[in-house]
C-alpha positions in Angstrom: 162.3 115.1 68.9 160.0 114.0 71.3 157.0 116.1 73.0 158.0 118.1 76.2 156.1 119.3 79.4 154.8 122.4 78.2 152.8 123.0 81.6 152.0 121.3 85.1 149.3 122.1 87.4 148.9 120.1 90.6 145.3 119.2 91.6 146.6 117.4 95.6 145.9 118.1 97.9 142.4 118.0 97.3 140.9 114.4 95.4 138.8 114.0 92.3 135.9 113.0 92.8 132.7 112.1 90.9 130.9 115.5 89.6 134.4 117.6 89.3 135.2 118.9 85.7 138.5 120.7 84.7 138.6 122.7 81.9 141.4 123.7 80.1 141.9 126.7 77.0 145.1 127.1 75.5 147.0 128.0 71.9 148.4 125.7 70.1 151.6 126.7 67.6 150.8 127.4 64.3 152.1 124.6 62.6 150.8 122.2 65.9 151.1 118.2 65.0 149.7 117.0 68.4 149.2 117.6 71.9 148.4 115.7 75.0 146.8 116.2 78.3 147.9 113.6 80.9 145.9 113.1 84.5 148.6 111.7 85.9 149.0 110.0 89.8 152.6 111.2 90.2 154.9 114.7 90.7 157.4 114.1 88.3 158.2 114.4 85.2 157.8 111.1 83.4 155.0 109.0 86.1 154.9 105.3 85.9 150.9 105.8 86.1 148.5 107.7 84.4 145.0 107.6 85.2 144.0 108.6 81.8 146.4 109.9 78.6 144.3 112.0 76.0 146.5 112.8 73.2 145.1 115.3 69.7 146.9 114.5 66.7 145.8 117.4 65.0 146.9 116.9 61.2 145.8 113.1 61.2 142.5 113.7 62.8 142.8 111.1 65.6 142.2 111.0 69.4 144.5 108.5 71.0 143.3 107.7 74.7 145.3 105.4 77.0 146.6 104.7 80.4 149.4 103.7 82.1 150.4 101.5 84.9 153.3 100.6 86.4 155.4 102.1 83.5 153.5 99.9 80.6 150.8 102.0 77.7 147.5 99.8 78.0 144.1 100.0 76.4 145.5 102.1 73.5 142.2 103.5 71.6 142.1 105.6 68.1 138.9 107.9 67.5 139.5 109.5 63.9 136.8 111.9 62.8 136.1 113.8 59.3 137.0 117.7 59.9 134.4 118.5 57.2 131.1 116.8 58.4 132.3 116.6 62.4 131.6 113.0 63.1 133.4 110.4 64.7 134.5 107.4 63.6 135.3 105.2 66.9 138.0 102.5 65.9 138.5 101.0 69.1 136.8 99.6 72.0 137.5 99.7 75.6 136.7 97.2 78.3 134.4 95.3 75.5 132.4 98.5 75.1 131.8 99.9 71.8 131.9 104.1 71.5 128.9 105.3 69.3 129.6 108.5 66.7 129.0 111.5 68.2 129.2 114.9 66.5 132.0 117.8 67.1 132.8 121.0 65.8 136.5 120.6 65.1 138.8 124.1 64.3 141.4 123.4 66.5 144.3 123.8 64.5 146.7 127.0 64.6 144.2 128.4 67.2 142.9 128.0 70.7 141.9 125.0 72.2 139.1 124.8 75.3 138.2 120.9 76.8 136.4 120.4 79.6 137.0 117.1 81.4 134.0 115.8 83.4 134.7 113.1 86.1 132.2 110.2 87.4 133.2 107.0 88.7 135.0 105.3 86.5 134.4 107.4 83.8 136.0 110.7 81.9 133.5 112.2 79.3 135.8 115.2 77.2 134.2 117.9 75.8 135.0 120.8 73.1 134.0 124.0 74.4 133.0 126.8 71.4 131.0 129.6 71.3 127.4 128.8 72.2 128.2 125.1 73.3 130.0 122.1 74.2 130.5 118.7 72.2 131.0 115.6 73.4 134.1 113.9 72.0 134.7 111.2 73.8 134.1 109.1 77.2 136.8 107.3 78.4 136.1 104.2 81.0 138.9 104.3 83.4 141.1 101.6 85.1 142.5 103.7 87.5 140.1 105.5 90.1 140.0 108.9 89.5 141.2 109.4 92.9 144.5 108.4 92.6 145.2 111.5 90.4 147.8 114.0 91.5 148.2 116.6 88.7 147.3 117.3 85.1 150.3 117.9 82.3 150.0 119.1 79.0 152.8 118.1 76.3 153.0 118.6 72.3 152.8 121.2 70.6 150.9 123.9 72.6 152.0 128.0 72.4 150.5 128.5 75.7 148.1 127.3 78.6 145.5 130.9 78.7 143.2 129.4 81.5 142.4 126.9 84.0 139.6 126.1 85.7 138.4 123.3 88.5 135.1 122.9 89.5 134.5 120.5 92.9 131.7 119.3 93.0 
């Protein structure tokens, strides 16, 4: 069965711009595979574009970050880390730049969740929020200015959306 909406939240009529974060904090189900949040630059329910697809799949340990235009996936990318030492092991490359390792606490699974998503121009850095911190995951070089997004969806395999947070710069 495939991943459904599990929650919407509009960000028009204002415009992201360079300096805005989002955070995000949720639960994922107890026996979670993946989840995904989508920055996406229409009001429906399946957009033909997507500034920027970031997708968890939670038992394989992999980040999958895309984007889509005019209906078509591009630019698919695959980040897989170790859960046990907390580093990344980039496997793709983006716009012929290479991601570096970077280290993360993952404990995601069966529990909460808390990303923050920091925008600049052209660019998405994620981060893991946990007690006393914040990791870097991963930054993500987009295609699709930042402006053009309308609203944020999460799909997969999440119990529940606890809070949600913009901060305009």
């Amino acid at each position: 069965m495939p991943p459904i909406i599990k929650y919407t939240a509009t960000i028009a009529p204002n415009i992201l711009k360079a300096g805005d974060k989002i955070k995000i904090k949720g639960i994922v189900l107890h026996d979670a595979y993946e989840f995904s949040i989508n920055f996406v630059n229409e009001l429906c329910k399946n957009p033909s574009d997507i500034t920027y697809h970031f997708k968890w799949k939670l038992d394989e340990n992999v980040i999958v970050e895309n984007f889509k235009k005019n209906g078509e996936w591009i630019d698919h990318i695959e980040t897989t880390y170790d859960e046990l030492d907390g580093v990344l092991n980039n496997t793709g490359s983006h716009s012929s730049h290479t991601y570096t390792n970077t280290i993360i606490n993952y404990s995601v699974l069966g529990s909460f969740f808390e990303l923050e998503f920091a925008f600049q121009d052209g660019i998405i850095d994620v981060y893991k929020i946990y007690d006393g911190g914040h990791n870097r995951i991963t930054t993500y070089m987009t295609e699709i200015d930042i402006s053009e997004i309308k609203a944020l969806q999460v799909w997969g395999d999440v119990q529940k959306i606890k809070e949600l947070t913009f901060c305009y710069a």
